[in-house]
Backbone as CSV, one residue per row, in Angstrom:
resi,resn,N_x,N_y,N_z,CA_x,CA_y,CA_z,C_x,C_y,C_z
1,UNK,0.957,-10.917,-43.895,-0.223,-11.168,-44.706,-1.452,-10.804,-43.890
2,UNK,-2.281,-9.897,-44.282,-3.579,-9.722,-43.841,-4.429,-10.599,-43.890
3,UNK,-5.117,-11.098,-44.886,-6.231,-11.990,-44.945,-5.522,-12.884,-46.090
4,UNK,-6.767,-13.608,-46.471,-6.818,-14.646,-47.544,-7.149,-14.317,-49.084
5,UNK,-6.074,-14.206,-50.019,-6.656,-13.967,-50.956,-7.818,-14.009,-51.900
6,UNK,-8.638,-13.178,-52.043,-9.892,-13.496,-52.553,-10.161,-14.793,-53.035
7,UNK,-9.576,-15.959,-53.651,-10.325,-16.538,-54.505,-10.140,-18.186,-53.596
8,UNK,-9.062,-17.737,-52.440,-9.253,-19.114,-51.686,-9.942,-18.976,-50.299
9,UNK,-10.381,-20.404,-50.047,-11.507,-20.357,-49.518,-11.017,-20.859,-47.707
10,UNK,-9.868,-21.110,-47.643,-9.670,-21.255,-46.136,-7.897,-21.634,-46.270
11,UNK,-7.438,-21.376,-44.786,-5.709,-21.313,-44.635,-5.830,-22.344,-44.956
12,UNK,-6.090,-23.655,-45.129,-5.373,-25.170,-45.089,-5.484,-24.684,-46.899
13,UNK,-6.346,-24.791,-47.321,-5.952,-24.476,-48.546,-5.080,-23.598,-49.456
14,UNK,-5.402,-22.802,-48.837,-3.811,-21.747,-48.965,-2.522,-22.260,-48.953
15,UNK,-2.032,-22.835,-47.674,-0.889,-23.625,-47.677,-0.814,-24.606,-48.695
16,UNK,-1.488,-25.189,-49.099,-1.477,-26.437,-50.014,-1.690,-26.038,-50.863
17,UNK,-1.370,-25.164,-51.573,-1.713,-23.969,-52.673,-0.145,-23.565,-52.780
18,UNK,-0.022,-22.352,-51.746,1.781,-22.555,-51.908,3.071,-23.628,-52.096
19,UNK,2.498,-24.610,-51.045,3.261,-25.875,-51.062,3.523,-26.288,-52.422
20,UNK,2.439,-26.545,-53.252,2.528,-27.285,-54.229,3.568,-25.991,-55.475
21,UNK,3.067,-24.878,-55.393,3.423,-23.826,-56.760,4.935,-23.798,-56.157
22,UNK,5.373,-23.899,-54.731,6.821,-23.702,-54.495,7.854,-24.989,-55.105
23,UNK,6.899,-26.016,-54.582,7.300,-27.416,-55.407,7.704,-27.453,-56.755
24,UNK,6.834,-26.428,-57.520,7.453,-26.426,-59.106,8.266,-25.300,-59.236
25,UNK,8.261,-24.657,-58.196,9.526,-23.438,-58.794,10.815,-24.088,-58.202
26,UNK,10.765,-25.309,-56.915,12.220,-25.873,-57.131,12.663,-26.813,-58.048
27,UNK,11.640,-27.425,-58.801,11.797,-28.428,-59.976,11.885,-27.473,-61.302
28,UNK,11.850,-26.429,-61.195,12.545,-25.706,-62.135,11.504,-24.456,-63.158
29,UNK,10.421,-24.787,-62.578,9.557,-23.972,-63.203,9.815,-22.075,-62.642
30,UNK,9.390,-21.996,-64.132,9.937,-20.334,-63.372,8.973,-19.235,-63.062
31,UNK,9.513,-18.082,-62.253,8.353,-17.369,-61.578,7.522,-16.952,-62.365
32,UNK,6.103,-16.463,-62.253,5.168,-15.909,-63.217,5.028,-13.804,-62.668
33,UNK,5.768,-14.206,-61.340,6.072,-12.715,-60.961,7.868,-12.052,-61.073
34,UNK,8.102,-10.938,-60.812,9.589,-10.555,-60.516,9.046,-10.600,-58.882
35,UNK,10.046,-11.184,-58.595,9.855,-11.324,-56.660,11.236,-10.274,-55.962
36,UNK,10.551,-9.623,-54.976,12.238,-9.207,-53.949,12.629,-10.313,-53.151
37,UNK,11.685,-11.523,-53.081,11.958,-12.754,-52.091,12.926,-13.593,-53.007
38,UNK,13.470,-14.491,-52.583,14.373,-15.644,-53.089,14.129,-16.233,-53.551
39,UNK,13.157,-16.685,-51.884,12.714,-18.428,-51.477,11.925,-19.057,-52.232
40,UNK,11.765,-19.843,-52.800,10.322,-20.389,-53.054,9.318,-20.390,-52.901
41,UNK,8.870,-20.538,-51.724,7.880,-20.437,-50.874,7.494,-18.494,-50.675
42,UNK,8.295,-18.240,-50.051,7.691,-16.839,-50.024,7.214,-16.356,-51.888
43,UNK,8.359,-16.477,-52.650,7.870,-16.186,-54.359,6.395,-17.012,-54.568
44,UNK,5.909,-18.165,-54.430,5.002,-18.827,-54.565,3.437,-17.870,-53.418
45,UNK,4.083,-17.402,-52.602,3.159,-17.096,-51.383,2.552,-15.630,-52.640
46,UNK,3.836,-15.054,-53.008,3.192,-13.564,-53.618,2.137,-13.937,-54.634
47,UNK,2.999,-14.878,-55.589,1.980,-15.326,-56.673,0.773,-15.393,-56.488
48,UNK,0.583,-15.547,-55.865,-0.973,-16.722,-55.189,-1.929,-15.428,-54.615
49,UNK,-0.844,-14.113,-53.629,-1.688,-13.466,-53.387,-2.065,-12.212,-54.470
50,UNK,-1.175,-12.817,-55.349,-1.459,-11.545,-56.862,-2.003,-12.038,-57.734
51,UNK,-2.854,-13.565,-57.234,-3.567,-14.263,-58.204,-2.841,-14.467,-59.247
52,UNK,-1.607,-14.550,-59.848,-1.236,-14.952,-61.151,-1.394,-16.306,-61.075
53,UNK,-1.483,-17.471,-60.209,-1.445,-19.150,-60.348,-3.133,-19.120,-60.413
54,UNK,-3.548,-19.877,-61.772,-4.602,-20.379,-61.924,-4.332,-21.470,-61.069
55,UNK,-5.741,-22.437,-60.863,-6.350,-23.637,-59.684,-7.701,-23.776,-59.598
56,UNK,-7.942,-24.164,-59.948,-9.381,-25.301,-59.510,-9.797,-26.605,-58.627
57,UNK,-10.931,-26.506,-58.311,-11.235,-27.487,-57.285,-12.349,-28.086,-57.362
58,UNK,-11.430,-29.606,-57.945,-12.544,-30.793,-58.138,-13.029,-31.896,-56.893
59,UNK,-14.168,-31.904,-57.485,-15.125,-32.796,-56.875,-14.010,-33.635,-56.233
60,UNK,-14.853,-34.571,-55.192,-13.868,-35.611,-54.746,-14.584,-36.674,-55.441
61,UNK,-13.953,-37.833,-55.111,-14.002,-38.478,-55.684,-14.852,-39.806,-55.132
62,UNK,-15.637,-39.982,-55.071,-16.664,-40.890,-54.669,-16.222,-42.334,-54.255
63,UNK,-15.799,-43.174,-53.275,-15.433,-44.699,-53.512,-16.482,-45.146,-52.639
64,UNK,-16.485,-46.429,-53.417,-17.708,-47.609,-53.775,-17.259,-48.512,-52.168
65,UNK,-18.269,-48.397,-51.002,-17.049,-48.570,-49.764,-18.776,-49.912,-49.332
66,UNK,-19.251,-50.630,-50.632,-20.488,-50.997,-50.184,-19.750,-53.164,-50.016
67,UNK,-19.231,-53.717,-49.041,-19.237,-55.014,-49.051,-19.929,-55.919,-49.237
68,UNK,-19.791,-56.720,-50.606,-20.824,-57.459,-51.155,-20.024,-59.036,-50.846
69,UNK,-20.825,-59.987,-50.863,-19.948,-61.517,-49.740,-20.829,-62.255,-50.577
């Protein structure tokens, strides 16, 4: 792999990007590409760099961390 596919924004995210799309292709979801790979993970890795897996990235989530006594 050369770089980072255009639309993600750093490796930790990347990985956690594959992780998760490989996660549903062993729970049974099926490829959105024809792969020469097997694995999961590598099939999930192509996806991602052929952009076929839509993803978005929400806000976090704000907690209320104020102790009232």
């Amino acid at each position: 792999m050369e770089g980072l596919p255009q639309d993600v924004d750093s490796k930790f995210r990347y990985v956690l990007l594959v992780a998760k799309r490989a996660e549903q292709l062993i729970q049974g979801s099926s490829a959105k590409i024809r792969s020469k790979f097997t694995k999961p993970t590598r099939i999930a890795m192509e996806e991602i760099n052929r952009m076929q897996i839509k993803w978005h990235l929400s806000k976090p989530v704000e907690e209320d961390t104020s102790t009232e006594e």
